[in-house]
N, C-alpha and C positions, 0 to 999 in steps of 0.2 A: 286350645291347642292350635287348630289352623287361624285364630285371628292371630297369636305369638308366630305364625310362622311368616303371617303376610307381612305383619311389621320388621321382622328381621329382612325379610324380601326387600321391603319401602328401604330400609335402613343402608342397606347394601346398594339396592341403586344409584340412592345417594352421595353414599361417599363415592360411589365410581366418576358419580356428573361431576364431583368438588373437584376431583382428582383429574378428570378430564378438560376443566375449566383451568386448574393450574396448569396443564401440559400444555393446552394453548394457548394461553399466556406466552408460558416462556418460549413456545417456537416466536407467537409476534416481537419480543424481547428480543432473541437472537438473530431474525431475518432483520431486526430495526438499525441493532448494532453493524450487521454485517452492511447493509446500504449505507450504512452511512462510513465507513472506510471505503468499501469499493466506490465510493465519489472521489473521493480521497486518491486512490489509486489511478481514474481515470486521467485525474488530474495531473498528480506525477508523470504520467506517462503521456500523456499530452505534450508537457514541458520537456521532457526527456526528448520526443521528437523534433521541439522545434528547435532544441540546442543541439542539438545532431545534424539540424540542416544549417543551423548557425557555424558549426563546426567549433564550437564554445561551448563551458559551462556545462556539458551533460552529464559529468560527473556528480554537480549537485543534485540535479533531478532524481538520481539513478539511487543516489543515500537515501533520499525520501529522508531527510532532517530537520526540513525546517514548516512548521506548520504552514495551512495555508489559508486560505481567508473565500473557502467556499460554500458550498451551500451543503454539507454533509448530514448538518440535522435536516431539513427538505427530505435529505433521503429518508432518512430515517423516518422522519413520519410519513412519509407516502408508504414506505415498508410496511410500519405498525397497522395502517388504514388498511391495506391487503388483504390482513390479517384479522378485522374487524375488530381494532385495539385501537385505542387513544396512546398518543405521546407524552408522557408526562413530563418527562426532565430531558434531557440531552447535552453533554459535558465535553469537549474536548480534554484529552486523556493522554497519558505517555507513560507507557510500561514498558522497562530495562531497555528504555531508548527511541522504543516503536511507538510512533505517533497513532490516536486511535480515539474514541468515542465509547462514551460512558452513557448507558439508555435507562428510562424507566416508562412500560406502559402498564394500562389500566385496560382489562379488554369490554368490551362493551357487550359480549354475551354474557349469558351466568347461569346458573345452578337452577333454576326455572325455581318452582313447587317443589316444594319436599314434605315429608309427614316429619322430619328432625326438626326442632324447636329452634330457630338462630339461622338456619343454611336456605331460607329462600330468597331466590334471586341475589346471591352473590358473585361480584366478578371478580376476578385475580388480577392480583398487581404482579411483575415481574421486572428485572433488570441485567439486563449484559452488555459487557465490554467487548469490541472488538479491534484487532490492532491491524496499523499494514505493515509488516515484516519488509525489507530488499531481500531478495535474492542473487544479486548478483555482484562482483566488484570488478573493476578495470585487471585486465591482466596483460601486467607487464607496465612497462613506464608508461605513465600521460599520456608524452609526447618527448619529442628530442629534444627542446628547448634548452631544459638545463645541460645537457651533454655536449652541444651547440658551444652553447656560452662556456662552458670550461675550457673546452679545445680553445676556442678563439681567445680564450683569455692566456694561455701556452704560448700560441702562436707568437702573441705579442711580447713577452716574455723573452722569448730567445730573437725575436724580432733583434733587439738594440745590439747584440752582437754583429747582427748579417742585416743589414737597415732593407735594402730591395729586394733582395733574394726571397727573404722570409715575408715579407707585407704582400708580396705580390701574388705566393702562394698561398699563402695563408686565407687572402679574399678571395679566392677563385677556387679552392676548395669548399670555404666556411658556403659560400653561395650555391653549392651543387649539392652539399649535404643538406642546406634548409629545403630546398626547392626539394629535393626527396624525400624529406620529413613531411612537408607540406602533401605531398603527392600520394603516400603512406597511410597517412591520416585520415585522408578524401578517400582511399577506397573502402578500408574497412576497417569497425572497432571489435576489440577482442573484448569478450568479457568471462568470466569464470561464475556461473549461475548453480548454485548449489553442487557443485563438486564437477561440474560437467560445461566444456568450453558452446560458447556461443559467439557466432560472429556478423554481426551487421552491415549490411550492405547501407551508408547514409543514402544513397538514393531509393533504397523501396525498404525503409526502414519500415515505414507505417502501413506498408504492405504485406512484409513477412512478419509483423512482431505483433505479439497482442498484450494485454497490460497484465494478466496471467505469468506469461514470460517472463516479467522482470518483479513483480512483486507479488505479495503474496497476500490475501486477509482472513485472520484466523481470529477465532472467541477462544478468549483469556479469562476472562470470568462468568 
């Protein structure tokens, strides 16, 4: 009787360790996946800042569209290693658009001794996916450029009726609206971040913004 109860005892421990071996598993899984997008993100937002001080192109950084060519597995395995897991795979990924990383580790602790036939010293394999979302888009037009160029393209149009009258207006307006677009642009961008406006100052962009702010990295599988 009390040897059947010690073995059910052993029996139960055991499956708790198995069970405790897969849980940490899959946390080093999912801290692997999750480092290795948030490299990803840093990255974007990196880029995002410096096309802000370019005053160019921060639109592309801001989509987070197009893959990039960093070191996201690195993170990942320095994540799994934290974790005391090995990296086994590591996959750049793109789910419903969101660029992201596909992991698989092996953890290097395990299930010690058991009295179960088959369960000593086993470690767990695991795997997850983690993506970087945007959160935010431009709100309102780019910029004036195309509104610019239609007016000025008017301008000229009724130009050929009134030859000086009109050319000379026409440049000396088209030139005070650019120079205000220009001036417009350089102060601050607007963006609409999950339902709710945000605005930028380009000169302490990288002071008030953090990569949080504009993107986002979540586990999808």
């Amino acid at each position: 009787m009390i040897a059947g109860l010690l073995f059910l005892a052993f029996a139960f421990f055991a499956v708790a360790q198995a069970a405790t071996v897969r849980n940490g598993g899959q946390t080093a899984a999912d801290a692997a996946a999750l480092g290795a997008a948030e490299d990803d993100r840093r990255q974007f937002f990196d880029g995002f800042l410096d096309a802000v001080e370019a005053a160019r192109g921060w639109q592309d950084w801001l989509a987070a569209g197009t893959p990039l060519t960093g070191d996201g597995c690195g993170a990942a395995a320095h994540f799994a290693d934290r974790n005391r897991s090995d990296l086994l795979t590591c996959d750049p990924v793109t789910r419903d658009g969101d660029l992201g990383y596909r992991v698989g580790i092996e953890t290097r602790f395990d299930t010690g001794r058991t009295i179960v036939p088959g369960a000593d010293n086993r470690t767990a394999k695991a795997t997850a996916t983690a993506v970087l979302r945007p959160r935010c888009v431009a709100d309102g037009p780019d910029d004036g450029t195309g509104d610019d160029g239609t007016e000025g393209g008017g301008s000229e149009e009724n130009g050929t009726g009134t030859g000086g009258d009109s050319t000379g207006g026409g440049t000396g307006d088209g030139s005070d609206d650019s120079d205000d677009s220009d001036e417009n642009s350089a102060e601050e961008i607007r963006l609409r971040c999950d339902g709710e406006d945000l605005t930028i100052d380009p000169e302490h962009a990288g002071r008030d913004l953090k990569p949080s702010d504009l993107f986002s990295v979540v586990l999808v599988e």
